[in-house]
N, C-alpha and C positions, 0 to 999 in steps of 0.2 A: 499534741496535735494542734496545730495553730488553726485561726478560727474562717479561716478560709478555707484550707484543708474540711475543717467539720462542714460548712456551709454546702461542700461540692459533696461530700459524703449524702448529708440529706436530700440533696437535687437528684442523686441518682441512685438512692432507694427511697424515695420518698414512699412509693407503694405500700412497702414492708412494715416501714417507720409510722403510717396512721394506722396498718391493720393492726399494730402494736397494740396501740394506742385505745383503740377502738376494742379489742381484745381486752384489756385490762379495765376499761370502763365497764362493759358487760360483765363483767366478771365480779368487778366491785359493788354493782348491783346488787342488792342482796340478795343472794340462792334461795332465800328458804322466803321470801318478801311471799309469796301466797301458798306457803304450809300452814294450815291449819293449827289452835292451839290443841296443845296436846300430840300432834301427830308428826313424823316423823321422816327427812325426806332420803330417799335414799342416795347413798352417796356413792355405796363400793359391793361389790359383790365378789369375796375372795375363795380360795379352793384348796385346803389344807388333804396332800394325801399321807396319811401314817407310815402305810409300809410301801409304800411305791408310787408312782404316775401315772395311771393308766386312761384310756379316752379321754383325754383332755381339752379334744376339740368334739366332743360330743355333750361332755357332761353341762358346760355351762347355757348350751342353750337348753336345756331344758331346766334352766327354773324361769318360774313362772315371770319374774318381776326382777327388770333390766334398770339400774339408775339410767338419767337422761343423757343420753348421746353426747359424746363430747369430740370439735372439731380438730380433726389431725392430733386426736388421745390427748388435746391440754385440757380445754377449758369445754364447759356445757354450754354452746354458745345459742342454739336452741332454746334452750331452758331461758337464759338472758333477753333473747325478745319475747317469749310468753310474758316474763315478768314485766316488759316495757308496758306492757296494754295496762289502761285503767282498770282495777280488779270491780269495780262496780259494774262493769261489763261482761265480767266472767261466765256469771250462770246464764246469759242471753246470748252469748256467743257461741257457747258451748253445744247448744240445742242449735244453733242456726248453724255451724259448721256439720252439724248430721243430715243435710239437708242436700240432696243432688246440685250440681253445678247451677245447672238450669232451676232451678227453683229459686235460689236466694236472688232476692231482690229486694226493693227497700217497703215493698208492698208485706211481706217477707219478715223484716226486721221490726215493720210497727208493729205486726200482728204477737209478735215477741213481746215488747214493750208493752204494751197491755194487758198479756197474758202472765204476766211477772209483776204488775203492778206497778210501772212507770205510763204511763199516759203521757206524761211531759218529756219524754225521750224519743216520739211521734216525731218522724222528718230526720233524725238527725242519720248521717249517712256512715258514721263511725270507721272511716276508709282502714285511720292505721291501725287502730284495734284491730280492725279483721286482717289487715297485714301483720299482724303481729302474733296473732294467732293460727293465720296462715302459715308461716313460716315459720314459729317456734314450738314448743315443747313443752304440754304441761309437764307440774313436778310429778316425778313417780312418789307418791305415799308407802313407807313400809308398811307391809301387811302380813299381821302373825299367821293368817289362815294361807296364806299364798306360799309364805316359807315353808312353812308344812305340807304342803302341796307338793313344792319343787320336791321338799326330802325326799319323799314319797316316789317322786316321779324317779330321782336319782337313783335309787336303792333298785325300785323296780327295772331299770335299764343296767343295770349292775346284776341284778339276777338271770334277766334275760340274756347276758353275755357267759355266764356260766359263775360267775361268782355269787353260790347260795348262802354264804354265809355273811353277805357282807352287813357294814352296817353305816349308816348316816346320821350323823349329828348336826348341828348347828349352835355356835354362838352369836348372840344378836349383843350390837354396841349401840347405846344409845346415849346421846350427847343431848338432855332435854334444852341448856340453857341453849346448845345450836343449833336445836332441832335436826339432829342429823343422825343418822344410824347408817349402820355397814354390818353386812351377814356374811360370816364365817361357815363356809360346808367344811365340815371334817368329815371325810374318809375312809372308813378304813374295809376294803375288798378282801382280806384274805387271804387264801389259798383257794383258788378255781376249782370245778368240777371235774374231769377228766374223765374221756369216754374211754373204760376198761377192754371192752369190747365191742366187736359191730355185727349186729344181724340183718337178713333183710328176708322178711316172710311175703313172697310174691306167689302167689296160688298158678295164676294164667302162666304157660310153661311160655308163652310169644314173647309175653313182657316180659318175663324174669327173661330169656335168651336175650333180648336187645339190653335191658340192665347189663348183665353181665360182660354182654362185647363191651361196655363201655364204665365201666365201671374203674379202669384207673383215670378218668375224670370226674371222678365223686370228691365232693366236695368235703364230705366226710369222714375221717382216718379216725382208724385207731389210735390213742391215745392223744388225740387232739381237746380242747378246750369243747365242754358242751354247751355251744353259743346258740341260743334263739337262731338268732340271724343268720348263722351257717346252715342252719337246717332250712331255714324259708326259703335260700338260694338255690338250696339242693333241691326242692320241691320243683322250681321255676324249670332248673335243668333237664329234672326226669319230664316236666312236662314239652318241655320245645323237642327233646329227642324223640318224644312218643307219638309227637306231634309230624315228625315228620317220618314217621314210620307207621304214617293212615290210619292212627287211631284218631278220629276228631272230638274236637272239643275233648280231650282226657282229661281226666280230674278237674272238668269246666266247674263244679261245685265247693273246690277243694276238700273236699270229704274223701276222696278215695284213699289220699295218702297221708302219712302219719305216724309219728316217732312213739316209741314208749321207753323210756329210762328205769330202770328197774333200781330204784334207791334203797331195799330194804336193809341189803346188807352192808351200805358206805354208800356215804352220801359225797365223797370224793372220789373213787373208782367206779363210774357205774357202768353195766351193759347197755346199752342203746340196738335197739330194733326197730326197723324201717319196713311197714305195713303198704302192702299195696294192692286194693279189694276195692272192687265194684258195689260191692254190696256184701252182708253179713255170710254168706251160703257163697263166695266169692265167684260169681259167673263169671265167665271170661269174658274179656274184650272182644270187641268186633271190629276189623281193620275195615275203612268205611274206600269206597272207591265213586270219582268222578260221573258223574249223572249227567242230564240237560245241561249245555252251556249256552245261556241267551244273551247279547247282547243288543242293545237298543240304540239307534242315534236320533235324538227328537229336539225341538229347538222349545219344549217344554218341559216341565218336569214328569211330564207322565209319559207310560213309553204304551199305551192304548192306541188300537187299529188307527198302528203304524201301513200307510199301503204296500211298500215295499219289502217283501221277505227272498233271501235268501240261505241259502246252506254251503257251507265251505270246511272237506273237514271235518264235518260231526260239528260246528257250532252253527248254530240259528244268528242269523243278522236280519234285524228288524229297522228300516230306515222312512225318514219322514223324504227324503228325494234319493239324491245321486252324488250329491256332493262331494261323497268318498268313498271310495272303489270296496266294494268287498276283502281284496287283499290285502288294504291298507288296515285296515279292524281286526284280519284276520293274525295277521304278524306280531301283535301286542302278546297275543292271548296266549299264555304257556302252559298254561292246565290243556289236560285232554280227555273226550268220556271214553270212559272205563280204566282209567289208569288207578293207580294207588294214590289216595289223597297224599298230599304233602304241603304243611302249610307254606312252606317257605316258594313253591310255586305260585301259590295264590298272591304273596307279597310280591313277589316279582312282578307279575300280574299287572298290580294297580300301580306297581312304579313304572314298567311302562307306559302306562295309559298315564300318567304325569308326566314324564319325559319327553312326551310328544309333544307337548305344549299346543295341543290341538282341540283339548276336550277339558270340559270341567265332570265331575263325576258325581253324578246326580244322588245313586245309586251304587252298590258294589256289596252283593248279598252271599253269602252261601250257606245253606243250613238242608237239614237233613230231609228227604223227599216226605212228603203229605201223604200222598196217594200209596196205593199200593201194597203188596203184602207185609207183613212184619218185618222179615228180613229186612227188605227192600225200606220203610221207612227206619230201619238203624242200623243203614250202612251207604245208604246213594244220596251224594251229595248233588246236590241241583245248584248251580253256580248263574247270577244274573249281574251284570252291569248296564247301565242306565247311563249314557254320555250324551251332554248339550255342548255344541260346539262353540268355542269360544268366538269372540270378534275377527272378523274378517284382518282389521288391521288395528295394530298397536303402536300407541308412537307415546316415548319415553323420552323424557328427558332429565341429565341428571349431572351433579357436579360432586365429583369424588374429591377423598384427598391421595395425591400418590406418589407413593417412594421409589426410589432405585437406587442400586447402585451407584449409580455417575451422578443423575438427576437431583438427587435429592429427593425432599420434599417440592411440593408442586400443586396446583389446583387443575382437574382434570375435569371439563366438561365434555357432558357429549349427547348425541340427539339419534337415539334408534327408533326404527320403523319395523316391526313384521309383518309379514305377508304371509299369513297362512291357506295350508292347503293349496299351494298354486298351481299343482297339477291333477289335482283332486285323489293325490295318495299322501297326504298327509305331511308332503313336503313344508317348511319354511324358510322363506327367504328373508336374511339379518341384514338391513344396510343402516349399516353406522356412520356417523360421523363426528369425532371427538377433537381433543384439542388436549395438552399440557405444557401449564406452565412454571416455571421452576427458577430454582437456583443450580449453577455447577459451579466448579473449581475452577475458576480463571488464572492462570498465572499473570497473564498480564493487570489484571485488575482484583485483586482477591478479593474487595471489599463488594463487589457487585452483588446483586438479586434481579432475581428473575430476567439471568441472562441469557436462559435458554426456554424450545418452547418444541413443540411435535403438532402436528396437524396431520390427520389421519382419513381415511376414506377405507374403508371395507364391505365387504360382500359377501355374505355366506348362505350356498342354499343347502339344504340340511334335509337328507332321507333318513327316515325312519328305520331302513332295511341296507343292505348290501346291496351297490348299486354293480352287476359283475351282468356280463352277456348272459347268462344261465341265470333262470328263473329260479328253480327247485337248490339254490344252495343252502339250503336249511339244513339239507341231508349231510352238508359238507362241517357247515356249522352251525348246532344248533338254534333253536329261538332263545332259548336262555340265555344264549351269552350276550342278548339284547343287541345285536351287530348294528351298526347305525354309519351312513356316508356323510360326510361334507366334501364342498366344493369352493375354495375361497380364494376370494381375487381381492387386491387391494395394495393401495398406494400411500404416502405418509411425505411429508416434510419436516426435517429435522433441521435445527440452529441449535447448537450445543455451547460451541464458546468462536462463534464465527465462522468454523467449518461446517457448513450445512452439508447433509445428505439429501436425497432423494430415493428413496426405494421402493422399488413394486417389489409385488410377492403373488404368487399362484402357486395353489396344491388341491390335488385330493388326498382325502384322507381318509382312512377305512377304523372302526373303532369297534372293538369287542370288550364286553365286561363279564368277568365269570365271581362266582360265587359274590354276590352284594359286592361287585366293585371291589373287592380282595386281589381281584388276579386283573389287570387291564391290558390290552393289545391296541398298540395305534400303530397304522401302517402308514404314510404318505407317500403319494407316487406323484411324480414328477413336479416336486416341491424346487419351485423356481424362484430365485429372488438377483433381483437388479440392483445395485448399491453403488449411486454414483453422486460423488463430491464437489461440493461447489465450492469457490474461494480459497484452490488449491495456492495460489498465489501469495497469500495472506498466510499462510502457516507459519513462517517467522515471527510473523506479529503475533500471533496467539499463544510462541512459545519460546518466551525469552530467552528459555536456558540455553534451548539449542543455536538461536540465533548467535548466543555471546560466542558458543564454541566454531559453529560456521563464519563467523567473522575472525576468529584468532586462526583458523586454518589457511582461509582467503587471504589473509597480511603474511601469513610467512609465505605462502604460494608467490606471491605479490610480488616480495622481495626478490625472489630467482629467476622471476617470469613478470617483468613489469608488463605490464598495460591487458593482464589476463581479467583479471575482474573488474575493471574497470571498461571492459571492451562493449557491454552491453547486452553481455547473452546471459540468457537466464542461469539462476541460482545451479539447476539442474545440471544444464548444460556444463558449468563451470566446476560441479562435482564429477564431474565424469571425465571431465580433460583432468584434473586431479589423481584421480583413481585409475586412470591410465597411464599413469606418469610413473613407471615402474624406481626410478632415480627418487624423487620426491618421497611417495611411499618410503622405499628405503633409510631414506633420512627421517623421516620421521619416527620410522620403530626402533631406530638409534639413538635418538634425543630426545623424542616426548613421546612414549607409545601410549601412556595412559590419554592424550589428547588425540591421537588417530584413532584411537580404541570407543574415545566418547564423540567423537564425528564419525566413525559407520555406524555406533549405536544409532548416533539422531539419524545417519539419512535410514537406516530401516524403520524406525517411527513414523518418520514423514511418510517413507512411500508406502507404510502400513494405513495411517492414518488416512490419508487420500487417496487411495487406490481408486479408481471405479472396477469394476469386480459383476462377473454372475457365477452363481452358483447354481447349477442344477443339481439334484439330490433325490437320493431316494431314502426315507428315514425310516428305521422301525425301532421301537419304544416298549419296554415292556416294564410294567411296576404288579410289585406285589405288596400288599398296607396291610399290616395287620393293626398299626394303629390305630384309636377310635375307633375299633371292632370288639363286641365282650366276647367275654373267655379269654381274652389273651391279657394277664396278667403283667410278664412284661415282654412286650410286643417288638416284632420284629419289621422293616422296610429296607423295600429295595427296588432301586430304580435303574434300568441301564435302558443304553440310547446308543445306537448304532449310525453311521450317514455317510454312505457313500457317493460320490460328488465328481461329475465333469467325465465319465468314460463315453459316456455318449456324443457329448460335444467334441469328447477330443477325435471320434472317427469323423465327425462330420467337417472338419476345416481343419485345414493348412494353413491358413494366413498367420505369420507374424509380426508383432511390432520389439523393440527393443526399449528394455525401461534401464534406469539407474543401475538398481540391486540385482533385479532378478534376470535381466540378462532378454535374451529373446524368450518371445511368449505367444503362443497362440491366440488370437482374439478372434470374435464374433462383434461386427460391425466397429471394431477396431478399440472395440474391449475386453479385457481379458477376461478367461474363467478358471475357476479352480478348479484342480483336481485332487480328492482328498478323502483317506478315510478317517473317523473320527467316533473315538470309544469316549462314554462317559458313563461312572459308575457310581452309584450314591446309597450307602449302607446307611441306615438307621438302626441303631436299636436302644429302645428303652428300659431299662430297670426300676421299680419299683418299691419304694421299705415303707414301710409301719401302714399295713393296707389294712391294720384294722380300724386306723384314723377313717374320718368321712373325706379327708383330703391329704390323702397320702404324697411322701417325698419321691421324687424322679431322679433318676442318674441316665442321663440320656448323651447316648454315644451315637460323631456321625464320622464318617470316611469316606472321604471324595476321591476317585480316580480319574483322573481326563489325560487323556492321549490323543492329538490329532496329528496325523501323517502324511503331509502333502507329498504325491510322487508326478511322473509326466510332467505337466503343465505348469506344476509349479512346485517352488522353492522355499516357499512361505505358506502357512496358513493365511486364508482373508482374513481382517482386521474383527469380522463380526462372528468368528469362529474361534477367536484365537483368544487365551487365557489374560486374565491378570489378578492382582491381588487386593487384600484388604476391602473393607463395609463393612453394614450392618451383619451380614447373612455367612462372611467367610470368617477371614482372621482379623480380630478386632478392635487389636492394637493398632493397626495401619487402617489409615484411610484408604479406598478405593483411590487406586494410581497415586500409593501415598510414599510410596521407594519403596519398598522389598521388592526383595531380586531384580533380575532372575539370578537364579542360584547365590552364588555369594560372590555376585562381581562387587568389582571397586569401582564402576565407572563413575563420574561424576551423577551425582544425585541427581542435577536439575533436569537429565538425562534417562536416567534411571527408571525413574517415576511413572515415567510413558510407555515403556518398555513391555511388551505382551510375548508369549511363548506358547510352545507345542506341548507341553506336558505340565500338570498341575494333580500337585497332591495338598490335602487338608483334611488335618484329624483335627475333629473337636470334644472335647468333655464337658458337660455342664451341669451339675446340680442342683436343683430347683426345691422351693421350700416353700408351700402357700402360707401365706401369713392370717390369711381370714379370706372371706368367697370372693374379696374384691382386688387383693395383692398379692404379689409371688415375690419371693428373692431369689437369686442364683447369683454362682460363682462360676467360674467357668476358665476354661487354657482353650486355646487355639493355635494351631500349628499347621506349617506350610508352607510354598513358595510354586513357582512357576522354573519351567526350566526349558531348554532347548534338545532338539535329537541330536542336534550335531554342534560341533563346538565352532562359533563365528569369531572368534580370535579374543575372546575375551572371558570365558570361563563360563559360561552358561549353560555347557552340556550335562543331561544329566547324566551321573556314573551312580551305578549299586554300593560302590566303596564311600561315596562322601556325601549322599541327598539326605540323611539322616542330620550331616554335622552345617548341613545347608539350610536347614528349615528355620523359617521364625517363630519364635513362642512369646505369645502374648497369653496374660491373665487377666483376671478382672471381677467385677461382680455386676449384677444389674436388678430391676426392680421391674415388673409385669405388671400390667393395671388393665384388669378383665371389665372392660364396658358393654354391653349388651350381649354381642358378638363379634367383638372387635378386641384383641390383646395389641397395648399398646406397650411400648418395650422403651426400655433407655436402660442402655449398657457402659458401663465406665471401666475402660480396658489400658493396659500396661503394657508398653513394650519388654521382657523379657530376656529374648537374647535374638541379638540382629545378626544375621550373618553377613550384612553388608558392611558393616564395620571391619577396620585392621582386625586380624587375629591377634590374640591378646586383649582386645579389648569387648568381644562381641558379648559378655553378656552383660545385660546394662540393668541390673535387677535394681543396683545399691543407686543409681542413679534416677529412681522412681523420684517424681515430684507427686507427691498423692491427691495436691489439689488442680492439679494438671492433666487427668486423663484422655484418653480421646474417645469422646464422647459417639455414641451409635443411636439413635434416637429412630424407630422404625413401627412399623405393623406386623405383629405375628411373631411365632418365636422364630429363631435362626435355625433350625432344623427338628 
């Protein structure tokens, strides 16, 4: 490599090239520079199993004493700036870093200094020592009594999983001349316990009857492993089932319930019996039911002679004025007196009265009545909440980072106001106003950023209740399923790559949740949106490809018909005297049909892409999640979305205008609408292995269905309806409008690209592997394509006989990186097999460049 070549090497990693550097300096510092003589630093902590592997992400954090942290697993780079600081500083720093933020001062550090017996170290302000022990790492010192400890801890976490026989050793390595030692756990578990048999002695016939109904969800089987741990989950389960079958607070002391293993005769087949007694003489349970329900509204923390009392219902409302209707308090509340307690009402309960975004909750009591006869104090529950109302108004503002599809990545500001309570039931009004700014895919200029941008305006006022002419629909649908309205209106400016839009939008929306958000229902009625394009003119310039192929069509037209494109009438116009040229056509599916093929592809992009368009709709949505829900080990989701579009508009007007592609069209103030129904289906489900780890592996399966059907009024799906492929979140070998499809045409690529359809399938597999609580790895196939209902002269329909040999499959692997609450994702994916390639050549496996993937770089997993 000539020394020019090196010179532009270091110019453009130079980054990498000084953390080297820098890395290897720290490093040659000497590690054990403040170990003690005699003592010992620790370097390694390894994990020898004899006869098998087992918890291996459990065992190591439980020994006591961790060598010091080392950066991206090389070097202890912590450890390297502790050792930077003067060690003469050590034992004074050491005492002054246990000191609150707020305390350390230099007032602070003399009184150290004197009390360690420097007085001549008075004043001195010590900056990088304390940065240096700010940010670095004492040495960990080996410790004989701590290794002993971990054994200890090990062995007993190994018995408690059901292996009584196991055993734990340890060898310790010690390196005096370099002061360094590494501890060896050996291993060895055994052969487990095994539960021979199961009994379950439940005296009260209530409780043993509800056991029983549910008892193929016990956690505990015959001939299963007899694990601590399985038995404390079982405990947790009988208690939320009992719990919601109005025994309160049950087994609130954990004393009621309790295993006994009968080891006399094998201490590896034993009987196990699960005990379920109130007390020694085992009284029965008492099913507890709903008592007094008081709620208070005060703008203090005390809810003391409030003036206003009403009753709505059987619940007491205690209010400091008027500010919120009775019926608006009333609607939260989903316990009722004299029902059968049930905790999981109660939770519901306080999650509406948080959902409201109206009240902070002072208060939220319930325990068993005082007063009264015996009965009566252990079994009537008296329910209170205490609500101060929040701030009249809230103003927010905030700057995201946000991805898309198309967008990319982008900075997303934006400034919201609430308006609570503004009709004194509880209502909120959201008005936002945001912004994003990004990078997309320019063809004409690829190297651009932040070429594109959104600016946004919205509105939403937000009922707490089902907003329907009829008061009493509670009867229709209950309080539980927490029903709640919106009303939203709002408008956005879009710049993408030149082509601005403009879009308004208005709907109501009706929203129901049943069992904790497990079962969801959104209804929108008359979900309207306006979608109108600006710099329709300019679409050649934005898209070279097609422009190249509308110029080779225009010169041979040219040829036969001089002075047609040169006459002055627009691009449009000059496609249409084309396209009515039955002779011309002709000749061309004669001599070049693959270039008439890839000029109707471009003009349907064009008058896709630019359309101005309304849609009127009515949508209804229904998911069911059992993901991130417990009990469901491997959990299942499903999402479908229904939208039917433009029947209304189309009784109302006759007018039409004539476009390009789609022929005569009905419009509304001399724009069109669609008309269109439109299925989408999205299957999730998760699989689950090694759950005895603390962070078990996932196999997670998705299957997308979409179908949209334009009939009447139009020909086409709109543009903001209609499918396409590839990004982070689909198939991930392809960029978003990266070519695939539709189906497995041949049209020219630069063509292709743009290209959106009525029908869209994508299956994904991915398997996920946590590395530690901070990283995940996966692998993963994605497959799919977009296709057509009907065949536009170029193969894009789709058929049951060939969508299989249609699809593209891309693979890949990627890496998860869990920050707070935020999974940030980067996926490196492979094209597979393309079916837009000649046959013969479409599967492009051996053709992989490994250091070449197309990269996905996103928030959140892909499904």
């Amino acid at each position: 490599m000539s020394r020019k070549h090196i010179n532009k090497y270091f110019q453009k990693y130079h980054i990498f090239y000084y953390a080297a550097i820098l890395s290897v300096f720290l490093y040659a510092c000497n590690v054990t520079k403040k170990v003690p003589d005699g003592e010992y630093l620790l370097t390694d902590n390894k994990f020898k199993y004899t006869d098998g592997k087992i918890f291996s992400d459990e065992i190591p954090d439980l020994v006591a004493q961790k060598p010091n942290k080392k950066a991206l697993f090389i070097l202890p780079i912590g450890l390297g700036f502790y050792n930077m600081a003067n060690p003469k500083y050590d034992t004074i720093l050491k005492e002054y870093m246990t000191y609150p933020n707020e305390m350390r001062s230099q007032k602070l550090r003399d009184s150290l200094f004197v009390k360690y017996g420097h007085p001549e170290y008075v004043g001195k302000n010590l900056f990088w020592n304390r940065f240096f022990h700010t940010v670095g790492q004492a040495p960990v010192i080996y410790s004989d009594s701590k290794t002993k400890q971990s054994t200890k801890s090990i062995n007993n976490r190994l018995i408690n999983r059901g292996y009584w026989d196991s055993d734990v050793k340890t060898d310790v390595k010690r390196d005096s001349a370099a002061k360094k030692a590494e501890v060896e756990y050996i291993i060895t578990h055994k052969d487990p316990t095994y539960i021979k048999e199961y009994f379950y002695n439940i005296p009260d016939g209530s409780v043993r009857s509800i056991y029983e109904n549910n008892i193929s969800k016990s956690l505990v089987k015959r001939g299963g492993i007899l694990d601590e741990t399985v038995l404390e989950k079982e405990i947790v389960r009988i208690n939320d089932l009992m719990r919601e079958q109005g025994y309160y607070k049950f087994n609130n002391d954990n004393q009621d319930i309790y295993f006994v293993a009968d080891s006399l005769q094998s201490r590896k087949n034993v009987p196990v019996t699960m005990n379920i007694l109130k007390d020694s003489i085992g009284t029965p349970y008492r099913k507890a039911t709903i008592g007094k329900i008081k709620v208070s509204v005060t703008n203090s923390n005390s809810a003391e002679n409030l003036p206003i009392h009403d009753s709505l219902r059987g619940i007491n409302f205690y209010r400091a004025d008027s500010t919120y209707k009775v019926n608006s308090l009333w609607l939260p509340i989903i316990v009722k007196t004299g029902e059968v307690y049930k905790q999981s009402r109660l939770d519901l309960t306080r999650r509406n009265l948080i959902s409201m975004n109206n009240f902070t909750i002072i208060k939220a009591s319930d325990e068993l009545r005082k007063e009264g006869t015996p009965a009566e104090r252990d079994s009537i529950i008296d329910v209170e909440y205490i609500l101060r109302p929040l701030p009249k108004y809230e103003f927010n503002i905030a700057t995201d980072i946000h991805y898309s599809q198309i967008l990319n990545f982008g900075f997303s500001p934006s400034v919201d106001l609430t308006t609570r309570n503004l009709f004194g039931g509880a209502e909120n009004l959201i008005t936002s106003f945001s912004g994003v700014i990004g990078t997309t895919k320019d063809p004409k200029n690829p190297g651009a950023i932040f070429n594109a941008y959104e600016l946004s305006a919205q509105a939403s006022l937000l009922f707490p209740r089902l907003l329907v002419p009829f008061r009493n629909y509670y009867k229709l649908i209950p309080k539980r399923y927490s029903p709640t309205t919106s009303i939203s209106l709002g408008t956005s400016i879009q710049n993408n790559i030149g082509l601005g839009r403009i879009n308004f939008n208005a709907g109501l929306n009706y929203n129901a949740n049943i069992e904790d958000g497990k079962i969801q229902h959104r209804l929108t009625l008359f979900n309207t949106q306006l979608s109108l394009t600006q710099n329709k003119d300019k679409y050649y310039d934005f898209f070279p490809g097609d422009n190249d192929i509308r110029r080779n069509v225009f010169n041979l037209y040219e040829i036969d018909h001089p002075g047609t494109v040169n006459s002055g009438a627009s691009y449009d116009d000059i496609s249409s005297t084309i396209l009515s040229d039955e002779a011309f056509i002709t000749k061309m599916t004669n001599n070049d049909r693959n270039l008439l093929y890839n000029f109707l592809q471009s003009l349907y992009n064009k008058e896709r892409q630019t359309q101005d368009v309304i849609i009127s709709s009515i949508i209804y949505n229904f998911a069911y999640n059992e993901i991130g829900k417990k009990d469901y080990r491997n959990p299942f989701a499903f999402n479908g979305k229904v939208e039917i579009a433009g029947n209304v508009l189309n009784l109302l007007t006759k007018k039409e205008e004539n476009y390009l592609i789609t022929g005569n069209t009905k419009t509304i103030f001399k724009i069109p609408f669609s008309q269109f129904i439109k299925f989408d289906l999205d299957f999730k489900k998760y699989y689950t292995f090694f759950n005895d780890r603390a962070k078990p592996h996932t196999l997670a399966f998705r299957q997308f269905v979409g179908i949209g059907i334009p009939y009447g009024n139009s020909s086409e799906m709109p543009f903001i309806r209609s499918y396409f492929n590839g990004g982070a979140y689909d198939i991930r070998a392809w960029l978003a409008f990266g070519g695939l499809g539709p189906a497995d045409s041949q049209l020219d690529e630069r063509v292709r690209s743009y290209a959106m359809d009525n029908v869209k399938l994508t299956t994904s597999i991915e398997y996920r592997v946590p590395l530690n609580n901070m990283f995940e790895a996966a692998v993963f196939t994605d497959a799919g394509n977009i296709w057509g209902l009907k065949d536009n002269g170029f193969g894009d329909q789709f058929k049951f006989k060939k969508f299989i040999s249609q699809m593209g499959v891309g693979s890949g692997f990627g890496l998860r990186v869990n920050v707070a609450y935020v999974t940030l994702r980067l996926d490196m994916a492979y094209k597979m097999y393309d079916p837009n390639q000649p046959e013969g050549s479409r599967w492009v496996a051996n053709k992989i460049k490994l250091l070449k993937p197309t990269f996905n770089f996103a928030i959140g997993y892909p499904f």
